[in-house]
C-alpha atoms as one frame of an Amber mdcrd trajectory, in Angstrom:
protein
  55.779  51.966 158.224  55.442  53.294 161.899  55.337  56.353 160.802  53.259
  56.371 157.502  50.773  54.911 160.195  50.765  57.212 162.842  50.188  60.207
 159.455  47.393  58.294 158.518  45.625  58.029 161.843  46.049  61.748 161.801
  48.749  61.530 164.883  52.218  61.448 165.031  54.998  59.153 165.792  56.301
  60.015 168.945  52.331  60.309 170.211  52.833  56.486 168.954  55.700  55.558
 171.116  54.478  57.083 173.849  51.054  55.444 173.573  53.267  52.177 173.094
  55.532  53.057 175.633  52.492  52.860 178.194  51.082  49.762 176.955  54.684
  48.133 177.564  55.103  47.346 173.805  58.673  46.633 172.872  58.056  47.583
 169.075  56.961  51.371 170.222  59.607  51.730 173.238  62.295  50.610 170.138
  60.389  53.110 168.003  60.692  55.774 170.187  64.027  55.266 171.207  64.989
  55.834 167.582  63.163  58.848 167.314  64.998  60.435 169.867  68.366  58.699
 169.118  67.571  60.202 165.276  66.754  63.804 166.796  69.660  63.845 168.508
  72.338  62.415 166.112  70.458  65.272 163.581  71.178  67.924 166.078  74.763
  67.142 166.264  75.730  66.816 163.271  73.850  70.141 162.037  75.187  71.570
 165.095  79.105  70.493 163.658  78.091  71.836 160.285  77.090  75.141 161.225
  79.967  75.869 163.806  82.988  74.577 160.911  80.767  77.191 158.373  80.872
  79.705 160.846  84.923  79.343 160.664  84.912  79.181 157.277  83.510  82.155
 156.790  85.933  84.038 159.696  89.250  82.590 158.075  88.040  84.142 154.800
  87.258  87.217 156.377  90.585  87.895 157.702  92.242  87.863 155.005
């Protein structure tokens, strides 16, 4: 709902945690952490996918 919120009020969400994050609010410095814990879990995991494709794609090669 964060989120949808921050859309609608034509910003975005981490310009809402960080807003939040400044006013002390535990609800936006939760939000934000999330964001970032989110971004990062994302990048890892596509990270993981693309470097196991990559050796996929190798191993068939060679033979």
């Amino acid at each position: 709902m964060t989120g949808a919120g921050a859309v609608l009020g034509l910003g975005c969400t981490v310009g809402h945690g960080l807003s939040g994050l400044s006013l002390l609010s535990l609800g936006s410095t939760l939000g934000l952490a999330c964001i970032f814990l989110g971004a990062w879990a994302t990048i890892r995991i596509e990270s993981w996918r693309s470097s196991n494709n990559l050796a996929t794609l190798v191993v068939a090669d060679g033979n």
